[in-house]
C-alpha angles and dihedrals in degrees: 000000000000104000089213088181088051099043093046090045082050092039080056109046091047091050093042096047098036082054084048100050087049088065098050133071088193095054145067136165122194122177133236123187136007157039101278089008128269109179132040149196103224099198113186123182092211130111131255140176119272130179104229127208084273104059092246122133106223133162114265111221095187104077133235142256132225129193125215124186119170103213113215104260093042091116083054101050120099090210125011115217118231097236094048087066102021135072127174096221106174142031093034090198081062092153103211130136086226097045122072099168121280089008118089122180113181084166134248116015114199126217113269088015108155141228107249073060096054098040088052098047086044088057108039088043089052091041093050092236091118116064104249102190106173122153125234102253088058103037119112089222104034087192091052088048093054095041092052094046093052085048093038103159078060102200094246102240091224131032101185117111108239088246096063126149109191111216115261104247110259115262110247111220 
């Protein structure tokens, strides 16, 4: 049986967050499964911190990757957890004290809340532009934790607001 509150929620999150991604240079969705869509590749050009090889905690230019998926019964739920929706997708030596990978908790996920609101809490959390003050004893990566409180302020990786547009080059004559 056809779930219609399901299928218009969905309708709406894909043409909300497809409108959303037109209007950013950081940030592309591409969905995954679905009619309308369930499930989507959150792709933002914008730097995070990564442990290398070496232990060192460096910036990651390349960007980094999310995955959503909204399970069936996600409108039912009285508190969505984190890794029923999320997925760290790359890099995978994200350094973060809420990603373990492939683990991501941005917190309490309300029922109904939509995607535009878990794209933007994915990316100010990873960015460091949102406070992420776990302690030790409930971060998902206890060393991150300890290396961001002895830095807090942490430096955010990335500035720039999701919905950026950068400048077209002038034209030269």
């Amino acid at each position: 049986m056809k779930d219609l509150v399901r299928d218009g929620f969905l309708r709406s999150m894909f043409e909300h967050g497809m409108a959303y991604a037109a209007q950013s240079d950081i940030f592309r969705l591409e969905p995954c499964m679905g009619d309308p869509p369930f499930a989507y590749a959150c792709h933002f050009a914008a730097p995070c911190y990564v442990r290398r090889p070496s232990g060192e905690i460096a910036l990651h230019e390349g960007g980094f990757t999310i995955g959503i998926a909204f399970p069936p019964d996600y409108l039912r739920l009285p508190v969505v957890p984190s890794q029923a929706v999320l997925q760290f997708i790359q890099p995978v030596e994200v350094w973060h004290p809420n990603v373990r990978w492939p683990f991501i908790c941005i917190g309490r996920i309300a029922p109904g809340t939509d995607l535009l609101e878990l794209v933007l809490r994915c990316y100010e959390l990873t960015t460091f532009q949102r406070k992420a003050n776990p302690t030790e004893w409930d971060a998902l990566n206890p060393e991150a934790c300890r290396w961001a409180r002895s830095r807090w302020p942490v430096e955010p990786a990335c500035r720039l607001p999701l919905k950026h547009r950068r400048l077209a080059p002038e034209r030269q004559p």
